[in-house]
C-alpha positions, 0 to 999 in steps of 0.5 A: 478500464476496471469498474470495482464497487470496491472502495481504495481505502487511505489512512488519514493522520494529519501529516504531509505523508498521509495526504501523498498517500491520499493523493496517490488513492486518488489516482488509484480510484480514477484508474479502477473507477473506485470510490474513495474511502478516507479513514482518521482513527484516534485513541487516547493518549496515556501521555503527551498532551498539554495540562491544560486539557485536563479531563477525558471528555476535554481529551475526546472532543480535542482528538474528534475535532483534530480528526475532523479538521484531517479528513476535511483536509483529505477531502480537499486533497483528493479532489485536487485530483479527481473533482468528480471522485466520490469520496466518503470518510469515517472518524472512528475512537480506535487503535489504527491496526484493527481498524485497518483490518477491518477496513480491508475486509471490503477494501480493493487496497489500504494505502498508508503514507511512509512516515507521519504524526503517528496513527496510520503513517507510523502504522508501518513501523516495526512488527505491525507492519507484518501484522497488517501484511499478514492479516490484511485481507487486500494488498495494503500500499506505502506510499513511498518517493515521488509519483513517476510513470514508471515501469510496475516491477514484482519480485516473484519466486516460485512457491505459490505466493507469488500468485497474488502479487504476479495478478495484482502487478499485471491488473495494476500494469494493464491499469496504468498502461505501462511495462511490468517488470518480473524480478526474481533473485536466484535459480528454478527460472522454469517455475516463474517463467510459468507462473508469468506466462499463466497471467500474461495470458489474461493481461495480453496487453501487458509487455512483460520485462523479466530480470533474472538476478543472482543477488539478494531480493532487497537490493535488486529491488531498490535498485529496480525501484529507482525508475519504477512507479510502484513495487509489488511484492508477496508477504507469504512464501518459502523465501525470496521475494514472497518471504520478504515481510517476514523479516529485515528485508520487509524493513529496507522497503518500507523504509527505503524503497524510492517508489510505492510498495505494493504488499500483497498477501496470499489468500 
């Protein structure tokens, strides 16, 4: 099994969808031996809360006590999995973005739940999304679907950022001990074949399925995502699976997607 100092990171908001995606860390951290580092940032709302608090400083203790009573609750739900995981936590008066970013600088991955009280879960949503894709220094996971022991599918194409995505499908196939399945949507089968066997060489105990598909990247991959246990795809390329962050493919995923998707950037 992997040792990484590095910790999972898990967007903590409040919501059903936040603690899945703690839950889902969790057992990230147990298959990598990784601490857990659970993250609730806040900023004050312009709007929305009720009369009755009727100062900052009301406002900013309310939202630090909430925040509090969150990540209390993350904590519990982590241990649910992994009693003897090693678990830290952080309340922080920021935007979620940056704080995301700056989490990822020292992050194995960022895992965020799919929809929730706003915060990290509602993170996903629109043109932030790319922003997290394109600017996270590790992969960043929505937690999608219910948890399977599914195959770990990737779509690759050939243009170089596929590298990233391919490594992080085969540590995370050999982690959990299942099938990976390569998917590639349209023509040059030669280069990906390539790429797959360059990483195959340095995960030999990784059984690779490859699906070579002539259809459109997002509907071959919900489609492979209805058995899979996590999708992996690449936020930076010349089209194809590597573009897909890039535009309304990125939306069908995130919104759609019937299993973890996995967003793995390029360095």
């Amino acid at each position: 099994m992997t040792t990484s100092a590095l910790p999972v990171v898990a967007g903590v908001d409040g919501s059903g969808s936040a603690l899945a995606a703690v839950a889902w860390a969790a057992h990230a951290c147990t298959r990598y031996r990784s601490p857990l580092r659970l993250v609730h940032a806040y900023s004050l709302p312009t709007r929305g809360y009720p009369e009755v608090i009727s100062s900052a400083r009301e406002l900013r203790s309310a939202m630090y006590d909430q925040g509090r009573l969150w990540l209390s609750d993350a904590v519990a739900a982590a241990h649910s999995v992994s009693p003897d995981l090693v678990v830290e936590h952080d309340l922080r008066m920021e935007h979620s973005v940056p704080t995301l970013l700056e989490e990822s600088v020292r992050a194995r991955q960022i895992v965020l739940g799919s929809r929730g009280l706003g915060g990290f879960t509602g993170a996903l949503v629109g043109s932030t999304a790319v922003a997290l894709a394109a600017h996270a220094s590790c992969p960043v996971v929505v937690v999608r679907g219910e948890s399977v022991a599914g195959p770990v599918v990737v779509g690759v194409d050939v243009s170089a950022g596929s590298d990233a995505a391919l490594g992080f499908a085969f540590e995370e196939a050999s982690a959990r001990g299942v099938v990976l399945v390569v998917a590639h949507a349209g023509g040059e089968v030669d280069g990906v074949l390539q790429r797959v066997s360059g990483w195959g060489e340095k995960y030999p105990d990784v059984v690779v399925e490859q699906v070579l598909a002539r259809e459109r990247p997002a509907p071959l991959l919900l489609r492979l995502g209805e058995s899979a246990g996590l999708l992996v795809v690449g936020c930076r390329g010349r089209g194809g699976f590597t573009g897909l962050l890039l535009g309304s493919t990125s939306q069908a995923l995130v919104h759609h997607a019937p299993c973890p998707v996995a967003i793995v950037r390029e360095p």
